[in-house]
RODO-2510 file (C-alpha; in nm, 4 decimals, decimal comma):
residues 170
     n   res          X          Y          Z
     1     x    -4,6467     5,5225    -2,3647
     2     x    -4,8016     5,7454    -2,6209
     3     x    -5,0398     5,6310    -2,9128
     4     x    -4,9030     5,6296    -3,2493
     5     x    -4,8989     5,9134    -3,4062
     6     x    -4,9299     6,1248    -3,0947
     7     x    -4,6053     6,3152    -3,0576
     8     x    -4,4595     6,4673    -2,6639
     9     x    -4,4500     6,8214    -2,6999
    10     x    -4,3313     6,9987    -2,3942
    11     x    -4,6032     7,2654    -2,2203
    12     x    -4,5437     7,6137    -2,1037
    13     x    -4,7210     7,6452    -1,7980
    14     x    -4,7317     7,8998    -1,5519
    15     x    -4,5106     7,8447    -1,1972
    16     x    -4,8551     7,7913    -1,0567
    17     x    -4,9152     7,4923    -1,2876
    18     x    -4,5497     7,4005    -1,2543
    19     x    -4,5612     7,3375    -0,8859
    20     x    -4,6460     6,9701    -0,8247
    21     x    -4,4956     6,9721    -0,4268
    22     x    -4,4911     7,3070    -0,1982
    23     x    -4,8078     7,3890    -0,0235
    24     x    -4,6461     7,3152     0,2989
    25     x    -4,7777     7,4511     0,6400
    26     x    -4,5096     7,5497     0,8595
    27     x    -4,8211     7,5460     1,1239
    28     x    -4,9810     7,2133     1,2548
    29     x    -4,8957     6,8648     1,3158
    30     x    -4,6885     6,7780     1,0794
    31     x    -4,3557     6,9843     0,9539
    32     x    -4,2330     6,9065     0,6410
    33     x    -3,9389     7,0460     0,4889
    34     x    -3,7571     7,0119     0,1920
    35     x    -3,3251     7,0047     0,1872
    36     x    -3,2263     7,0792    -0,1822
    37     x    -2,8479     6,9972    -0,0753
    38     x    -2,9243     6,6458    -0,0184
    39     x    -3,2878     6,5885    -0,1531
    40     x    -3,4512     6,4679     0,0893
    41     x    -3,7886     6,5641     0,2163
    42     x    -3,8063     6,5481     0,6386
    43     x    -4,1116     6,4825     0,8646
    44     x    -4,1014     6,5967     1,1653
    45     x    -3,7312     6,6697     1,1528
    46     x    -3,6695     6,2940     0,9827
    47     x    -3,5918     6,1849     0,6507
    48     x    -3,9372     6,0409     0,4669
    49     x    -3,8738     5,7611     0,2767
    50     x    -4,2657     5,7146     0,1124
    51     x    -4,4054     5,4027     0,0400
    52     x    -4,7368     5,4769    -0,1280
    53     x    -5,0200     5,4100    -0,3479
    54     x    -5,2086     5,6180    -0,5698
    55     x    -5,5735     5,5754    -0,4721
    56     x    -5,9003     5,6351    -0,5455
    57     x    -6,1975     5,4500    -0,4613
    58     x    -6,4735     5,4014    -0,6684
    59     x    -6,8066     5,2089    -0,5720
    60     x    -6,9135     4,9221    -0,7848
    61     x    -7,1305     5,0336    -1,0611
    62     x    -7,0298     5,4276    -1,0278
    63     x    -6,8419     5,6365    -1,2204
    64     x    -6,4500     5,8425    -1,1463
    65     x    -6,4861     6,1244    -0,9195
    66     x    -6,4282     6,2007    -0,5193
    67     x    -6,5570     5,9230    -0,3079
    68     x    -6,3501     5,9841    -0,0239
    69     x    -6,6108     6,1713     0,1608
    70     x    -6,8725     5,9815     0,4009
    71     x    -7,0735     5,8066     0,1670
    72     x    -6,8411     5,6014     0,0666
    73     x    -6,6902     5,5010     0,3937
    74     x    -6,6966     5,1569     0,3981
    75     x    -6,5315     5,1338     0,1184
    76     x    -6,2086     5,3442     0,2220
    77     x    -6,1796     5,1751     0,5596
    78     x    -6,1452     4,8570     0,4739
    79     x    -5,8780     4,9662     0,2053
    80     x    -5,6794     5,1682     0,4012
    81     x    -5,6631     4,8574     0,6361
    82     x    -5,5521     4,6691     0,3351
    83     x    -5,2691     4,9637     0,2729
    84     x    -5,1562     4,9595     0,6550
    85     x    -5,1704     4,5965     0,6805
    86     x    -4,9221     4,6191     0,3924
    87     x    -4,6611     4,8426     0,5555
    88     x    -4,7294     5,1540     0,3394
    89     x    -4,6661     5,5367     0,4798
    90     x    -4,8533     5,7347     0,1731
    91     x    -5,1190     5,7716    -0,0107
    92     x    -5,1748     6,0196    -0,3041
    93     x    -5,5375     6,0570    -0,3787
    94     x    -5,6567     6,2672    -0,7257
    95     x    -5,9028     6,4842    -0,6359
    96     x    -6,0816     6,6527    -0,2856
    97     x    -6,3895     6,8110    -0,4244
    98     x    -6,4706     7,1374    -0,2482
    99     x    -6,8306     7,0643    -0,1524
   100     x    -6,7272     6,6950    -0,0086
   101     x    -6,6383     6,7190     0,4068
   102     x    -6,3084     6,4735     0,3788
   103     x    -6,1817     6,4946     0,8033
   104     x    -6,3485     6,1889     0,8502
   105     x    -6,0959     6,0133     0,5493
   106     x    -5,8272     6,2169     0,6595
   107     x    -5,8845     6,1153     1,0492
   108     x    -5,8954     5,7352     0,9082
   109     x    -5,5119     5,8251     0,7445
   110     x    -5,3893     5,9689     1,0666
   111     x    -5,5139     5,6768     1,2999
   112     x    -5,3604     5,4323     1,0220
   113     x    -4,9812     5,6375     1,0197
   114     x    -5,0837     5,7400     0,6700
   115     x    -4,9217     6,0699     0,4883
   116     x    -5,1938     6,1919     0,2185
   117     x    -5,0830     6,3914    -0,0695
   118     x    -5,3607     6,5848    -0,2495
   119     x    -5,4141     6,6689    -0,5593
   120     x    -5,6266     6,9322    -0,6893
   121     x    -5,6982     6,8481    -1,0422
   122     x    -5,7966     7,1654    -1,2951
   123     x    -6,1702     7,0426    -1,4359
   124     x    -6,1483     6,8859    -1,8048
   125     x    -6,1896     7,1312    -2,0307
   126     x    -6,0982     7,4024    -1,8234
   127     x    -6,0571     7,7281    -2,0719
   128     x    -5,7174     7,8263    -1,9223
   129     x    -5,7595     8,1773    -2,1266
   130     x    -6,0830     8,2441    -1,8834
   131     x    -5,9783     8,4779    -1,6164
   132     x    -6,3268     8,4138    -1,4360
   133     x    -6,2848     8,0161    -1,4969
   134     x    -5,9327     8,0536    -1,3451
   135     x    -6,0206     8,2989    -1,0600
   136     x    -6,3014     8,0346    -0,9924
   137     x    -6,0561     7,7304    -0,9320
   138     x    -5,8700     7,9175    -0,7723
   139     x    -6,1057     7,9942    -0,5154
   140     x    -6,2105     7,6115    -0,5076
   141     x    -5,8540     7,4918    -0,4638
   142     x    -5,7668     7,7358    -0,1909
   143     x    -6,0905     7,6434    -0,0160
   144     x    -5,9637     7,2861     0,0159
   145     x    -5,6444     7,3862     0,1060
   146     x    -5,7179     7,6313     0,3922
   147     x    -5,9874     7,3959     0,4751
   148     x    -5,7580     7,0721     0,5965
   149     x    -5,3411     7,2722     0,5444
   150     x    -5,3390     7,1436     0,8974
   151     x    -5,4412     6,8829     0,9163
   152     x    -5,1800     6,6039     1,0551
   153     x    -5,2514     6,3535     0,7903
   154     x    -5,1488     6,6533     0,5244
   155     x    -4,8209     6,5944     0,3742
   156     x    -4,8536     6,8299     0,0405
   157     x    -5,0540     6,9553    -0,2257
   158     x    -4,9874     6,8358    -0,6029
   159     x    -5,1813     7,0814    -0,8707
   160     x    -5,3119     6,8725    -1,1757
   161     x    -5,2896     6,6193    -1,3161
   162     x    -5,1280     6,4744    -1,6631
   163     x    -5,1981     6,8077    -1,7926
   164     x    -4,9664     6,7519    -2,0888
   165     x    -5,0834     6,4813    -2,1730
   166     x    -5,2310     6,4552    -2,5967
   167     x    -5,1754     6,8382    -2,5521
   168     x    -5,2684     7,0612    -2,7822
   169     x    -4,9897     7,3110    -2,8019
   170     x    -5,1019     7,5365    -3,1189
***
């Protein structure tokens, strides 16, 4: 899966940057817990068995970023009928930008039986060393989360993504 010449080197990251899951809200529609014992991840008090898609629209003629907001509506309805229509429970979508209003994708999950899992992706070329930079996506990240944590269509929060990936571990 790597070029060649492009070796795995395994990261260091901080237990922030480690967690890829927990962000759960014991508050709100959903409760989701996690049993270690027997991994297994309950909803509502049953096992969840996902069936899910990673998913991000992008309009015709644009470029990668968060579409999942109003203006591109049309788009995400008549793909999440698509993903109902084919029996799935989850969808994990890449990035909720902190300026974008999402309720009206998340309500459009919820009506559908859809789980979302979000991620919130650091910004390329984030300086990691920056304690402002940090401090600021920080701020951004936790502004999405308190913003929609309960949210029923909320299932958990990933932190980047691919991080490691062509590294540069000097």
């Amino acid at each position: 899966p790597y070029p060649r010449g492009v070796q795995r080197t395994p990261m260091r990251y901080s237990p922030l940057a480690n967690l890829v899951l927990l962000c759960f809200s014991p508050v709100g529609s959903v409760q989701v817990t996690v049993e270690k014992s027997s991994r297994q991840i309950l909803v509502d008090g049953q096992r969840f068995f996902a069936r899910g898609v990673c998913y991000t629209p992008i309009p015709v003629g644009q470029v990668y970023g968060d579409w999942l907001g109003p203006s591109a509506s049309s788009i995400w309805l008549r793909d999440l009928d698509l993903i109902q229509q084919m029996n799935l429970n989850l969808l994990r979508v890449y990035t909720f930008d902190s300026t974008e209003d999402h309720t009206s994708f998340l309500d459009a999950c919820h009506d559908r039986g859809l789980l979302v899992a979000v991620t919130l992706d650091y910004p390329e070329g984030m300086d990691y060393a920056d304690s402002a930079v940090r401090s600021e996506w920080k701020d951004r990240a936790l502004a999405v989360v308190n913003k929609y944590k309960l949210h029923p269509a909320i299932l958990l929060w990933g932190f980047g993504n691919e991080k490691n990936f062509y590294a540069d571990t000097s």
